[in-house]
Biopython code that builds the backbone (N, CA, C, O; Angstrom):
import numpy as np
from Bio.PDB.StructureBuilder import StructureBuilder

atoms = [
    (1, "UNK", "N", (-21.449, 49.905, 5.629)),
    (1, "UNK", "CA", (-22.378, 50.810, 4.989)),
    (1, "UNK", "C", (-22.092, 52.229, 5.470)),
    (1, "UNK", "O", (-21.425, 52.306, 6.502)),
    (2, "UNK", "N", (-22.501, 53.403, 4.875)),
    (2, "UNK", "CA", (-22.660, 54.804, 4.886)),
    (2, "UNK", "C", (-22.885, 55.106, 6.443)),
    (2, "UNK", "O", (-23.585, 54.326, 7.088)),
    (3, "UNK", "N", (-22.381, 56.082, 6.981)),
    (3, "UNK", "CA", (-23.363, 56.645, 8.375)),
    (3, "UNK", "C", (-24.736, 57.022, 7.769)),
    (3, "UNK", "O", (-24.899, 57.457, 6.629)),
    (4, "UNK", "N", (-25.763, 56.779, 8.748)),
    (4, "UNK", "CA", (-27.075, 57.070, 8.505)),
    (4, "UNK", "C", (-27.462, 58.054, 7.636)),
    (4, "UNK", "O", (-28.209, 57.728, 6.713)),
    (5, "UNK", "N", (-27.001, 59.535, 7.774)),
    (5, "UNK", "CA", (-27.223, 60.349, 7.584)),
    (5, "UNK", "C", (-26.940, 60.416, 5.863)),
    (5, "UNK", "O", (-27.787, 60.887, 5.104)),
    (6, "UNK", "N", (-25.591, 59.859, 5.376)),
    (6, "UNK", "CA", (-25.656, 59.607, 4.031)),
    (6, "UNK", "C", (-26.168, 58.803, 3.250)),
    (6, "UNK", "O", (-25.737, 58.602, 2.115)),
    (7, "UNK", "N", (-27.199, 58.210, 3.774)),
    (7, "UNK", "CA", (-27.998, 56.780, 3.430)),
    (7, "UNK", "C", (-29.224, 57.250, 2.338)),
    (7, "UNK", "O", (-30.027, 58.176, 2.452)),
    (8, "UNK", "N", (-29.075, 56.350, 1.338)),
    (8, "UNK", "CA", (-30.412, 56.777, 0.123)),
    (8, "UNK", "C", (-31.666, 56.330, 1.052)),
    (8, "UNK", "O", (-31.685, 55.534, 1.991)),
    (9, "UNK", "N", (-32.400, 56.878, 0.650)),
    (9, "UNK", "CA", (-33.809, 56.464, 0.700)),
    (9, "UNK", "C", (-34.023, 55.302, 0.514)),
    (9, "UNK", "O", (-34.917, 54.816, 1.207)),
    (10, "UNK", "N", (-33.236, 54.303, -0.574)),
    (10, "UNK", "CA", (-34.064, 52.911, -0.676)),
    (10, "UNK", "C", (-33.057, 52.118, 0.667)),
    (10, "UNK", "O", (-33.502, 51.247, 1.414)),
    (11, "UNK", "N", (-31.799, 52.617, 0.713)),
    (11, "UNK", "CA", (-30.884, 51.888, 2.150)),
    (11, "UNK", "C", (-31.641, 51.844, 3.348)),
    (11, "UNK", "O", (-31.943, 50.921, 4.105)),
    (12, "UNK", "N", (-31.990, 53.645, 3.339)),
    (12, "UNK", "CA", (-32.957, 53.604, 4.386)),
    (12, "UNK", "C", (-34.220, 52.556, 4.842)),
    (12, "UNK", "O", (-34.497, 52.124, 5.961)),
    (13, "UNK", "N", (-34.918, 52.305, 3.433)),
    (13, "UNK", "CA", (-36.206, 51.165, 3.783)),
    (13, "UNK", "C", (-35.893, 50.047, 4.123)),
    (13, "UNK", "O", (-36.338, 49.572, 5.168)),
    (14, "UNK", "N", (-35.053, 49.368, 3.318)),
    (14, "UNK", "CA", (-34.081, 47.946, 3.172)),
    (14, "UNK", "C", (-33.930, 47.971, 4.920)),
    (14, "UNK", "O", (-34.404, 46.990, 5.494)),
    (15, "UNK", "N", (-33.287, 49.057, 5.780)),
    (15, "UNK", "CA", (-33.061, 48.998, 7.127)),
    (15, "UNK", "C", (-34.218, 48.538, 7.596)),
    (15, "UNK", "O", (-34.323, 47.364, 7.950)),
    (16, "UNK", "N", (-35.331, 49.486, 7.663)),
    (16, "UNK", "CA", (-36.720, 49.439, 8.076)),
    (16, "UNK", "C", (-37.477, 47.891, 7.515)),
    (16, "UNK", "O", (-38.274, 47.284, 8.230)),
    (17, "UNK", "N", (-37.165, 47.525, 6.465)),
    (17, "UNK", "CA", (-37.997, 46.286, 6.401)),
    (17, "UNK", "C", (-36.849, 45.067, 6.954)),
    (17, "UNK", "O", (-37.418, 44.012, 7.233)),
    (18, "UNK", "N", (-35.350, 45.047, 7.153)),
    (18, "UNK", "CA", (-34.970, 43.964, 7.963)),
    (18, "UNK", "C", (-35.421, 44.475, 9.308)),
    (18, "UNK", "O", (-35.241, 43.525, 10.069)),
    (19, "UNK", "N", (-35.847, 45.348, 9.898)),
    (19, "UNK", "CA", (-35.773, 46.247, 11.656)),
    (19, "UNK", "C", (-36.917, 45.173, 11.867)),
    (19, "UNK", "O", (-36.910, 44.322, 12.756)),
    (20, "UNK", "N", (-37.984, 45.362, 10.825)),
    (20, "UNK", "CA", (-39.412, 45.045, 10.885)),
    (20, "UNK", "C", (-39.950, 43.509, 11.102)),
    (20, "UNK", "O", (-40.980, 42.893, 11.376)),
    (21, "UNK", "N", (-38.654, 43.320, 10.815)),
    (21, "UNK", "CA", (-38.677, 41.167, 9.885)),
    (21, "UNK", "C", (-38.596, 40.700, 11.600)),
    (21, "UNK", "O", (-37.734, 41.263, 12.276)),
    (22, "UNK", "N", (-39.235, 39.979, 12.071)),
    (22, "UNK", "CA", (-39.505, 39.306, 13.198)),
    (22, "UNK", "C", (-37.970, 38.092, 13.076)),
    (22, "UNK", "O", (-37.246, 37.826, 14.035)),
    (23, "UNK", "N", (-37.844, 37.678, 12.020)),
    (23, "UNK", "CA", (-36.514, 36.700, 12.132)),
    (23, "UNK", "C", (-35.194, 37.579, 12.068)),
    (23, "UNK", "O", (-34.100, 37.015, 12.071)),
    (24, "UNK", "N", (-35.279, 38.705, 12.020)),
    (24, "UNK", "CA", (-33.953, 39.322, 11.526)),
    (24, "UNK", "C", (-33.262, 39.641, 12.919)),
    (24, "UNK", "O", (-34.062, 40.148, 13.706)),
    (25, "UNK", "N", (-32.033, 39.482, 13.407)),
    (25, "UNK", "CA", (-31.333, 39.954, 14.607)),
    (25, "UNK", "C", (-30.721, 40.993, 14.167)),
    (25, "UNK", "O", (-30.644, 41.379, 13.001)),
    (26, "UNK", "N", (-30.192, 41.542, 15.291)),
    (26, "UNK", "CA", (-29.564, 42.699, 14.992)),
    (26, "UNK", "C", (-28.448, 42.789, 14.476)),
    (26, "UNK", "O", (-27.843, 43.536, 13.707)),
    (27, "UNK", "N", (-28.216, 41.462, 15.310)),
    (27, "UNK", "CA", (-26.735, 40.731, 14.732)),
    (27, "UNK", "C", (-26.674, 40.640, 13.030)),
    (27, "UNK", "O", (-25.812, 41.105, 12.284)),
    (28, "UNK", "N", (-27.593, 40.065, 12.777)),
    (28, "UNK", "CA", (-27.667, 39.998, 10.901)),
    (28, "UNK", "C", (-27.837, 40.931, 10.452)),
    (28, "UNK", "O", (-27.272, 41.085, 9.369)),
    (29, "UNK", "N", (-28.745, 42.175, 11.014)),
    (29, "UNK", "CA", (-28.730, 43.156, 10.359)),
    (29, "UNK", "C", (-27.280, 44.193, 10.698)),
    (29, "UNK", "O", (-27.341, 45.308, 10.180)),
    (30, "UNK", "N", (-26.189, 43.926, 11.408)),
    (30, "UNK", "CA", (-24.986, 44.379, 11.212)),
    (30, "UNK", "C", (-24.047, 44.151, 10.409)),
    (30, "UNK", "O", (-23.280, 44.868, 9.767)),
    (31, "UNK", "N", (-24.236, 42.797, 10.549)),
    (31, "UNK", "CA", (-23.124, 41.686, 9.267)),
    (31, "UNK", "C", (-23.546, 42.619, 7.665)),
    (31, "UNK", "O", (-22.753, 43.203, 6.926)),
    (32, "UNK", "N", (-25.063, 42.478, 7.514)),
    (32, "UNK", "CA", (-25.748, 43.047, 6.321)),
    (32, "UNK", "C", (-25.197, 44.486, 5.938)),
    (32, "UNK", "O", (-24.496, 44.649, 4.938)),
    (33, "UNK", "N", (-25.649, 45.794, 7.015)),
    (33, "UNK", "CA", (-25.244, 46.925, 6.508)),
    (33, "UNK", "C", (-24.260, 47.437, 7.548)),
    (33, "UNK", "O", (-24.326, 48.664, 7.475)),
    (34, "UNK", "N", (-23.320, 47.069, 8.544)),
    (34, "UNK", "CA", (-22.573, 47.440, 9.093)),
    (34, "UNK", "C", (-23.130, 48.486, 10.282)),
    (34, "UNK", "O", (-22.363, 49.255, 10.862)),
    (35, "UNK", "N", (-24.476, 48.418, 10.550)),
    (35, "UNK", "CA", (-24.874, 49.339, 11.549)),
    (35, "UNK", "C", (-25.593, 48.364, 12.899)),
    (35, "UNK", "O", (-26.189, 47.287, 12.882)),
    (36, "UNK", "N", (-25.261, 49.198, 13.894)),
    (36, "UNK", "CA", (-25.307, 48.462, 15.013)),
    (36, "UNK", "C", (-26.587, 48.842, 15.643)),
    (36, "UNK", "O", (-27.306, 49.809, 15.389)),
    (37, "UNK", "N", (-26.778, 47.634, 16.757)),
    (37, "UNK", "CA", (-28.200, 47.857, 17.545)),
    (37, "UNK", "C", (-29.003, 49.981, 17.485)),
    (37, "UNK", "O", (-30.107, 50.362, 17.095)),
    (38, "UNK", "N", (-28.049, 50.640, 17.941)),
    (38, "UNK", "CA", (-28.302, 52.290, 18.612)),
    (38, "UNK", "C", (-28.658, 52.205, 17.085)),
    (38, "UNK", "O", (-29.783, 52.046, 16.612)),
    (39, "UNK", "N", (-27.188, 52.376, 16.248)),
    (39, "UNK", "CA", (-28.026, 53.095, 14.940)),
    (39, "UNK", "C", (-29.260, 52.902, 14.808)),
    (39, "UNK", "O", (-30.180, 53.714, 14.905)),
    (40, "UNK", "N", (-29.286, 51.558, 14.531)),
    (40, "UNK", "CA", (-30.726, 51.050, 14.214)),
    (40, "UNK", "C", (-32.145, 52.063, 14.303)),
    (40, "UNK", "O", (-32.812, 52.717, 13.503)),
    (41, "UNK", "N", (-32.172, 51.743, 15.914)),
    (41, "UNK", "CA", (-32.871, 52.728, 16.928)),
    (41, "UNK", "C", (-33.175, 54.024, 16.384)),
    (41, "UNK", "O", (-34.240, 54.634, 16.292)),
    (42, "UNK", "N", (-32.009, 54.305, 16.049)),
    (42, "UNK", "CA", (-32.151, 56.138, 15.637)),
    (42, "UNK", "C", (-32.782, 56.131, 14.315)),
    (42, "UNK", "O", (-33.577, 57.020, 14.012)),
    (43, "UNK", "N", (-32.469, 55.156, 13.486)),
    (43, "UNK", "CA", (-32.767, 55.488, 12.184)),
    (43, "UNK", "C", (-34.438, 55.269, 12.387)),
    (43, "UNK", "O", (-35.090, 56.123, 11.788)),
    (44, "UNK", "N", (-35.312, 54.175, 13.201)),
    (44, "UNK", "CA", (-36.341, 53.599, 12.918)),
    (44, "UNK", "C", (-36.897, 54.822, 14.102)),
    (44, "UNK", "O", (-38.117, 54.704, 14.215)),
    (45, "UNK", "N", (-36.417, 55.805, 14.890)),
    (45, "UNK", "CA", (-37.126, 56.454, 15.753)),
    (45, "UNK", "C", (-37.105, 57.781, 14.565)),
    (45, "UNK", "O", (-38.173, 58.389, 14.488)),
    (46, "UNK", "N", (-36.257, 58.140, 13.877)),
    (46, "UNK", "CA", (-36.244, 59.449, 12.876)),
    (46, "UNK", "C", (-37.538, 59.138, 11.678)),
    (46, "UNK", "O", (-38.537, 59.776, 11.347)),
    (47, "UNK", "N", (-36.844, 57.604, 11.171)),
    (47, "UNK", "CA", (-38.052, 57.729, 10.138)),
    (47, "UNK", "C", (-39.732, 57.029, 10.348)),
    (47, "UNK", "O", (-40.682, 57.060, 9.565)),
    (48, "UNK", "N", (-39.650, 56.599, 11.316)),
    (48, "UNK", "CA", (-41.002, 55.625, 11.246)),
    (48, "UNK", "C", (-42.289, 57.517, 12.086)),
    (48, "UNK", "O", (-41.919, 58.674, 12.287)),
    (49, "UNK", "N", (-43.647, 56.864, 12.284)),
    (49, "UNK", "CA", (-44.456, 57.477, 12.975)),
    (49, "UNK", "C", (-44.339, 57.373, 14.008)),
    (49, "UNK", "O", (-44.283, 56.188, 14.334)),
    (50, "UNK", "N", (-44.207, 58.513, 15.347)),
    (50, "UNK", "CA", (-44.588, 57.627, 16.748)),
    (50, "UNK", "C", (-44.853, 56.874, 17.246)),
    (50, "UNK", "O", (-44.289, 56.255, 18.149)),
    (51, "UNK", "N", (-46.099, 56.712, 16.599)),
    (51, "UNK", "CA", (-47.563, 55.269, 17.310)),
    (51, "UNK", "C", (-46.450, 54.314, 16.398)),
    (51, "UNK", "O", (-45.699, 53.703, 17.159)),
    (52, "UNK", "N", (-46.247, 54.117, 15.317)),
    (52, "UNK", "CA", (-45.331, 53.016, 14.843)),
    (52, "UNK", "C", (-43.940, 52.604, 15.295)),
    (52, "UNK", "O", (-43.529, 51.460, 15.485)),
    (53, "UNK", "N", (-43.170, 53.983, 15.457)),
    (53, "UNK", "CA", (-41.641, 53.372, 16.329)),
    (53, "UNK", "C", (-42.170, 52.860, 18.040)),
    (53, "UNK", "O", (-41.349, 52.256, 18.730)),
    (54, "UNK", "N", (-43.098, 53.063, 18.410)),
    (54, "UNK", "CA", (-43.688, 52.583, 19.969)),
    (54, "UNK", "C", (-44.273, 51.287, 19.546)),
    (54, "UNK", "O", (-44.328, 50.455, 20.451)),
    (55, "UNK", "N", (-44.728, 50.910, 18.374)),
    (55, "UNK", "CA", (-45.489, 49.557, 17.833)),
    (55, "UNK", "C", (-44.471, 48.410, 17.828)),
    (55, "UNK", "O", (-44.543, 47.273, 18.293)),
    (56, "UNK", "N", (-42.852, 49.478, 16.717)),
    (56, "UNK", "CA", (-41.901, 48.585, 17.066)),
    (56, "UNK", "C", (-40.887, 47.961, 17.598)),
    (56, "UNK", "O", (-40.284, 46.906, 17.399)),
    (57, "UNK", "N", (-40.795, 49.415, 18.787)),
    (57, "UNK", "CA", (-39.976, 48.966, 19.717)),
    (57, "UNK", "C", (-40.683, 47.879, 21.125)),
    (57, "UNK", "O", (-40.068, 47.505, 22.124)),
    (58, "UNK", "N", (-41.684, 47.673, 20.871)),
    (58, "UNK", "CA", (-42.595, 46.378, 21.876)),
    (58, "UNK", "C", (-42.376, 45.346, 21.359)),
    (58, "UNK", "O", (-41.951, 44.388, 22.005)),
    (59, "UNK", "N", (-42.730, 45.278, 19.450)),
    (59, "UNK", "CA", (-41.991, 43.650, 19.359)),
    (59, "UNK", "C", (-40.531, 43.517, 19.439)),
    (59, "UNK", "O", (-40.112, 42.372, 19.603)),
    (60, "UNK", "N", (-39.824, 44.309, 19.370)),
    (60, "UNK", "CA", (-38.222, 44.104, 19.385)),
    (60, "UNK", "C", (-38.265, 43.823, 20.962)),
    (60, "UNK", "O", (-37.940, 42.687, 21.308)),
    (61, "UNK", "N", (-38.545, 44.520, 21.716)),
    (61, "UNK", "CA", (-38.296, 44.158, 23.044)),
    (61, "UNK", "C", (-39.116, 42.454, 23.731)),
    (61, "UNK", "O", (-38.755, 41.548, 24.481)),
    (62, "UNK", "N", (-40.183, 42.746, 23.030)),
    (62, "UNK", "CA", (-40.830, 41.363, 23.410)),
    (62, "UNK", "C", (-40.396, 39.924, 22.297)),
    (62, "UNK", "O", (-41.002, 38.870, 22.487)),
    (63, "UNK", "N", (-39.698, 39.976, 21.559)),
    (63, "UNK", "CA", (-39.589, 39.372, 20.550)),
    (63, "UNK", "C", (-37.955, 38.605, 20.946)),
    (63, "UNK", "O", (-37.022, 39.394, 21.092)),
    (64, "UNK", "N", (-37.696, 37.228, 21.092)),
    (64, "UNK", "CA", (-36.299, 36.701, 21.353)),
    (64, "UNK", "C", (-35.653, 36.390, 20.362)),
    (64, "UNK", "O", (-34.460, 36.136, 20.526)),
    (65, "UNK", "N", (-36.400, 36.291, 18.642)),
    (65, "UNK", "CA", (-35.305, 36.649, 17.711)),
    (65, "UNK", "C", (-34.611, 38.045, 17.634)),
    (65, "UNK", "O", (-33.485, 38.091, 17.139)),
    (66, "UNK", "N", (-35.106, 38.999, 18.013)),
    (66, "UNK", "CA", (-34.356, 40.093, 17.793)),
    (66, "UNK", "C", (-33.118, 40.181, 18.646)),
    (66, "UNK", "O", (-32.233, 40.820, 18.077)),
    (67, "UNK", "N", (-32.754, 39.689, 19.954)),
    (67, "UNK", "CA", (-32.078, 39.944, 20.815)),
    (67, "UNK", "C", (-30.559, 39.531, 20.050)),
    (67, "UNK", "O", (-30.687, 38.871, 19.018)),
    (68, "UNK", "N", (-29.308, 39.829, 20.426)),
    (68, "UNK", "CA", (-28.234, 39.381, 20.142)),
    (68, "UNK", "C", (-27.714, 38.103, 20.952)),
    (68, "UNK", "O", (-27.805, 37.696, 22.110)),
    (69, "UNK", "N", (-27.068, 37.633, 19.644)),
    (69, "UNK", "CA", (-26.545, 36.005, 20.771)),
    (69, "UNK", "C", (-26.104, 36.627, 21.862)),
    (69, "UNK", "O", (-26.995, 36.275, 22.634)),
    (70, "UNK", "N", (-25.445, 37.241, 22.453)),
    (70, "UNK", "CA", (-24.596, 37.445, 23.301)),
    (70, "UNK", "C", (-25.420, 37.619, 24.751)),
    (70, "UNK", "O", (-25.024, 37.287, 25.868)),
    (71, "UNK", "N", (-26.604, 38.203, 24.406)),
    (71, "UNK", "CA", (-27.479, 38.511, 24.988)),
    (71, "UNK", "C", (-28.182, 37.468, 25.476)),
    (71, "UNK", "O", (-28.709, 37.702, 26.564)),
    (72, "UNK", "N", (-28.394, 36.195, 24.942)),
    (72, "UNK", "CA", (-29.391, 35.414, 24.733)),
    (72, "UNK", "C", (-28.245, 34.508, 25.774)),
    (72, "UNK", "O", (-28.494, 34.119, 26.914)),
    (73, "UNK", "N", (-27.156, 34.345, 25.136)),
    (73, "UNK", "CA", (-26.064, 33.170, 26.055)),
    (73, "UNK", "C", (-25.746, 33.923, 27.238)),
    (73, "UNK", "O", (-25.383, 33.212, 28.174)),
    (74, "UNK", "N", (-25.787, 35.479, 27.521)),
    (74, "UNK", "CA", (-25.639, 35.907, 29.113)),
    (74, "UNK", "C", (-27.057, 35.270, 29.811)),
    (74, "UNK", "O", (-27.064, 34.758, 30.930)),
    (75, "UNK", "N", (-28.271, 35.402, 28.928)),
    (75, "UNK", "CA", (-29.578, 34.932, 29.911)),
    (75, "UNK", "C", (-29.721, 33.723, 30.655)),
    (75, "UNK", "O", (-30.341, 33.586, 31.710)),
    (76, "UNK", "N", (-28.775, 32.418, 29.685)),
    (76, "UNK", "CA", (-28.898, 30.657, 30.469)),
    (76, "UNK", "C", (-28.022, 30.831, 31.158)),
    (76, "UNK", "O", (-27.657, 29.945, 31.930)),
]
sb = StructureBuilder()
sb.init_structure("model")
sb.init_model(0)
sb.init_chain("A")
sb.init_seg("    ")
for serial, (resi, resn, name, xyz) in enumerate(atoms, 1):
    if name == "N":
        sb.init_residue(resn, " ", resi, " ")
    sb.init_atom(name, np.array(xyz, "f"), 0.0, 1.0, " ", f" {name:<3s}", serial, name[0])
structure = sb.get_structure()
């Protein structure tokens, strides 16, 4: 996919509603639009509200679908 910055408005949401999806990894959401964990981050810290990118960076962090396999097989 596009660097962020050339991204439509509806690419942009499509990001924001897989970011949002409690089953979605990051991993899938790379395969999907070719952007990685940071992008992610940046895009959902530029476009979301404060109180909302702080809403969703607690379930991503508290949440073990979001994590990457790699992540998950360094933890056992």
């Amino acid at each position: 996919m596009k660097k962020h910055i050339d991204m439509t408005k509806a690419e942009i949401s499509e990001i924001i509603e897989l970011a949002w999806c409690d089953r979605t990894s990051f991993d899938m959401i790379l395969c999907q639009t070719g952007l990685c964990e940071k992008q992610i981050i940046k895009i959902m810290r530029r476009e979301l509200k404060p109180k909302s990118y702080r809403n969703w960076r607690e379930r991503v962090s508290d949440n073990y679908e979001k994590r990457s396999i790699r992540m998950r097989q360094e933890r056992l």
